[in-house]
N, C-alpha and C positions, 0 to 999 in steps of 0.2 A: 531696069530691074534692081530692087535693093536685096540684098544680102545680109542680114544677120544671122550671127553665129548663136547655139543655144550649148553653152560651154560645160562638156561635161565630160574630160577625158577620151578615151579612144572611144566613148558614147557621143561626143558631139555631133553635130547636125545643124544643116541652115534651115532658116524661112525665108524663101523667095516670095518678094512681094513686088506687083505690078500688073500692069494690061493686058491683056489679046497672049494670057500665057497657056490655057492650056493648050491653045494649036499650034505651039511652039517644038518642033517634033523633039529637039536635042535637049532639051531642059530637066527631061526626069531619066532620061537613058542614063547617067553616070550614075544614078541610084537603085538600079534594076541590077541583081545576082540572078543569074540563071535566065534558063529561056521563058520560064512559066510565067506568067501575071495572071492574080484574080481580082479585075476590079468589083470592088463593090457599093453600090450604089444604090438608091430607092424608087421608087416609083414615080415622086414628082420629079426629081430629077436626072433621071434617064432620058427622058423623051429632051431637054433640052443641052445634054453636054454629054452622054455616055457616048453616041458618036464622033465629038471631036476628041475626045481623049482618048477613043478606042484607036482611032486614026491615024492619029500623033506619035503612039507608042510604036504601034506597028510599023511606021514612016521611019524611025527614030534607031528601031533597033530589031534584029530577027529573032522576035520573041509570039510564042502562042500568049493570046491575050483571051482570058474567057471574062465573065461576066454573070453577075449575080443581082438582078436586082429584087431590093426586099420591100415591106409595104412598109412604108412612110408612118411618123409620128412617135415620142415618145412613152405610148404605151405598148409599143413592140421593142420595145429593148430588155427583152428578157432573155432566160436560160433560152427558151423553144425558140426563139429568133436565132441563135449564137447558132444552134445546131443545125439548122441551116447552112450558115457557111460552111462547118464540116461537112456533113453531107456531101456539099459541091465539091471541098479540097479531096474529099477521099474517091467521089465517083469516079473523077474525073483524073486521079491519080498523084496530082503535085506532090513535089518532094520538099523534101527541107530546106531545098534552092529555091523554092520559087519567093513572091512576092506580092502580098498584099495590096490591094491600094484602095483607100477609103475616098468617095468621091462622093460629099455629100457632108449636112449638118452636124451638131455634135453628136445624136443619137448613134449615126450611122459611122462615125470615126471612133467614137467609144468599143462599138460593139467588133469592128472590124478590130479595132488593133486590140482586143483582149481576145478575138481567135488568133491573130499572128502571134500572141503572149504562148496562147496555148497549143497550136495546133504542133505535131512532132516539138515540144517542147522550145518553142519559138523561132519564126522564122520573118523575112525580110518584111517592113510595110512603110508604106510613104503617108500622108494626110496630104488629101486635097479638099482643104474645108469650102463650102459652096453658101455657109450663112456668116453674119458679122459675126455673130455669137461663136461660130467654132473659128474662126478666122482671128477674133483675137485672143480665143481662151481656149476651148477646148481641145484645140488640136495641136498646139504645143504644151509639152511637159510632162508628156509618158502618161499619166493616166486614161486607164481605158477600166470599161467593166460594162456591168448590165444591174437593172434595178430588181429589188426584190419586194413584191408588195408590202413590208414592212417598213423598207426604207430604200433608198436611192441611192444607188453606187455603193451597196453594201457587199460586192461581188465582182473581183474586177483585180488586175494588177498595174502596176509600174513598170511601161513596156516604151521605149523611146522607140520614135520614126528611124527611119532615113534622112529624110527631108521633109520640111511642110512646103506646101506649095501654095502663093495665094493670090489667085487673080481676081482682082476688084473687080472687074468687068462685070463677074457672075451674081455681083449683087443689082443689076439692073432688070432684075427677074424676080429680084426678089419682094415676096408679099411687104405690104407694109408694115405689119401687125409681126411680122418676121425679124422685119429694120426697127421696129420698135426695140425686139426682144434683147439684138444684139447691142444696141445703146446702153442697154443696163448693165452691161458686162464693161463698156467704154468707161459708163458712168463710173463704176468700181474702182476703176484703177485710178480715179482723180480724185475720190474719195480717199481711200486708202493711201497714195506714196505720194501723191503730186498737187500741188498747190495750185500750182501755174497752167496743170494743166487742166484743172476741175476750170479756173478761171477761162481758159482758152472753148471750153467746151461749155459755158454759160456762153458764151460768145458767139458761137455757132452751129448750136444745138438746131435750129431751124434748118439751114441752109445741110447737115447733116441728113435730117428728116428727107429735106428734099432729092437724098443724091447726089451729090456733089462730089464727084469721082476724087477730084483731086485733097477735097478737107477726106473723104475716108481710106485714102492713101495715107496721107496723116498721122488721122487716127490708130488705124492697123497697126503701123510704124511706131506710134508711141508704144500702145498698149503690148504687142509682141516684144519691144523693148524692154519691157519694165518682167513681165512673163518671163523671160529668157534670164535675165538677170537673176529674179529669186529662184528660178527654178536651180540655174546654176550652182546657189549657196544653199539652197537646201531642196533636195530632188526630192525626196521622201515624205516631205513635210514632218520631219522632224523638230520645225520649229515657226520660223519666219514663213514659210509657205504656207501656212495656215492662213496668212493676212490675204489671201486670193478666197478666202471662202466668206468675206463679207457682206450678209446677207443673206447665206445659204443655209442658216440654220433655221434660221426663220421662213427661209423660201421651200427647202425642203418637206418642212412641216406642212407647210401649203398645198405640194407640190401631189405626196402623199394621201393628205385628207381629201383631196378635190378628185385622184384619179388622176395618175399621168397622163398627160397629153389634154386636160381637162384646160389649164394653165400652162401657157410656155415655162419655159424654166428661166427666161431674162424675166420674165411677167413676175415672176414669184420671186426673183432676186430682188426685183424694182420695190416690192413691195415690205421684202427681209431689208433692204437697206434703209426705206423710212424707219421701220422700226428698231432698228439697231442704234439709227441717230436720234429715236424719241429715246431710248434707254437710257443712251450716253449723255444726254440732257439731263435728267433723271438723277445720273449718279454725277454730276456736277462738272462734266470732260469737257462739255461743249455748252454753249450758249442757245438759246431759246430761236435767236436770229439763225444761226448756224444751221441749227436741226433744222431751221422752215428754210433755207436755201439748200439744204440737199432735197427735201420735201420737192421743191418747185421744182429743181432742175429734172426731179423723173417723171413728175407729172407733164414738164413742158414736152418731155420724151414722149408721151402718151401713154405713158406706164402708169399702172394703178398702183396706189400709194396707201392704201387699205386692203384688209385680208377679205378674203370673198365672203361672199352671206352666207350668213349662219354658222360660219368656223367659229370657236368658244376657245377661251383661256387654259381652259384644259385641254382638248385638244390638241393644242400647242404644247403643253406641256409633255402631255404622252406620246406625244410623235418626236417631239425636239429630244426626250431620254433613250431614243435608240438610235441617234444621228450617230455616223462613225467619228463625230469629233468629241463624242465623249468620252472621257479619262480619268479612272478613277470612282466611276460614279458621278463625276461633275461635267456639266454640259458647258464645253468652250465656246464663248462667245466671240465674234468679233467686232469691237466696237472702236470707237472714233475719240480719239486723245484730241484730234483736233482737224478741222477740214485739211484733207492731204494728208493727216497721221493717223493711221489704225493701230489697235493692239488687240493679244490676246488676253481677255479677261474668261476663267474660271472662277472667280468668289465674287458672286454675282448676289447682290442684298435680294430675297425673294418676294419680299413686298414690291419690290420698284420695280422687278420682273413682271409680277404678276399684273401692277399700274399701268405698263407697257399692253400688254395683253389684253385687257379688259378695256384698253381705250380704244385698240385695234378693233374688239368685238363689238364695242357701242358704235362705230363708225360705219363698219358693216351690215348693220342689220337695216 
């Protein structure tokens, strides 16, 4: 089992990463205050892991263990989902001892740890993410919330785990089009900090595809590395943490127009990062080769590298002015100084924005 640490004072917390952990009974007991546990989990995923990790806990430690599972997909991560889990916390009595546990994809770790933010004014919660996608992103770095049809994660606080917990295992269950999603989140993080490792992941993006326990041990390992680090130096995104939202301004837009759960959220990342590299072409950061090898690498991911049919330029636009990364009036971009180098850019020329957009909209149609 590997152990990194996500360094953030008497807030810090590990990511256990490796095999066969959830039926490990002793692995999440040092993280458990109180006798209570609410795990919660969804509907696809219940049937194939809420019994070993119900099991586990109970083996592990003399705790009442309940269980909540919610229905599946990212168009139930709303307010009327959240209340839900109160409901449960209040019927069923838990106190401000008890403890959380999200067992299940980003949706379901967002929504779980913004009730442990909120519920008696915050109380104990772990991440057990069960997709790539929340395994190397979502489930480390405190951000939790729920969507609001205006825009995504515009409702939601800065709430750190316990612990993440992350057994690869539980991606041999997982949908393809799922292991697609979470590559675009892989792909991210070699765009944005790492050269060597955009290079390493041109290299075995296939054999990725296929499963390969031990390259997505790897990966995990990188990517929660590089997470853990910025989170470290800026928890709030106050600054440099912004450089993990590359592609999401463009993906959100997407994400929004189309109907959450319409489009994955790696699917709409995959597709805000070609666009962020046609932009940065555009404004002269990056070279024409450049932009078509981040192109290729998401395509070779099976990620669609175009915005869906019939999305428009405007659109984009009116969706992209109420993303929460805008300041000021200006919409922060993030774009590519150079493969492995991201930055934030706000003074964005609007003709070359708009070039971006309108080539996205003739591609789709």
């Amino acid at each position: 089992m590997l152990n990194l640490d996500v360094d953030l004072g008497e807030r810090s917390y590990p990511i256990l990463i490796g095999t066969g952990l959830l039926g490990q009974a002793d692995i999440l007991s040092p993280f458990i205050k109180g006798s209570r546990v609410l795990v919660v989990t969804n509907s696809v995923v219940a049937p194939l892991y809420l019994d070993t990790l119900q099991a586990s806990l109970q083996h592990s430690k003399d705790v009442q263990v309940d269980t909540l599972v919610l229905p599946d997909g990212e168009h139930t991560k709303t307010l009327a989902t959240l209340q839900l889990i109160y409901d449960e916390l209040l019927s069923n009595r838990h106190e401000r001892s008890t403890t959380l546990i999200a067992l299940g994809g980003g949706v379901t770790g967002d929504i779980t740890g913004f009730a442990a933010a909120t519920y008696q004014r915050g109380v104990n919660f772990i991440q057990v993410p069960t997709t790539l996608l929340a395994q190397v992103d979502s489930s480390v770095g405190g951000k939790t919330g729920v969507n609001h049809p205006l825009g995504k994660n515009m409702i939601g606080a800065f709430y750190q785990p316990q612990c993440v917990l992350v057994d690869i295992d539980v991606l041999s269950t997982l949908p393809v089009r799922e292991l697609q999603a979470g590559l675009a989140e892989v792909i991210k993080y070699g765009l944005l900090g790492s050269y060597e490792f955009l290079v390493w992941l041109e290299q075995h993006i296939e054999a990725l595809l296929a499963g390969d326990a031990e390259l997505l041990t790897q990966a995990v390992k990188i990517c929660c590395e590089e997470k853990a680090r910025i989170v470290a130096a800026d928890e709030r995104e106050g600054g440099m943490r912004a450089l993990l939202n590359l592609g999401h301004t463009f993906g959100h837009a997407i994400e929004a127009a189309m109907g959450y759960g319409t489009w994955l959220h790696g699917e709409a990342v995959a597709t805000g990062m070609v666009m962020a590299a046609d932009l940065s072409r555009r404004m002269g950061w990056i070279s024409a080769a450049d932009a078509a090898r981040a192109r290729d690498l998401v395509a070779r991911a099976g990620l669609p590298v175009s915005p869906p049919p019939g999305m428009t330029a405007d659109q984009f636009m009116s969706l992209m002015s109420v993303d929460k990364k805008v300041q000021s009036g200006k919409v922060r971009f993030i774009l590519l100084r150079g493969l492995g180098e991201a930055a934030i850019e706000s003074e964005i020329d609007p003709a070359l924005l708009r070039q971006t957009l309108t080539a996205g909209e003739q591609l789709c149609r």
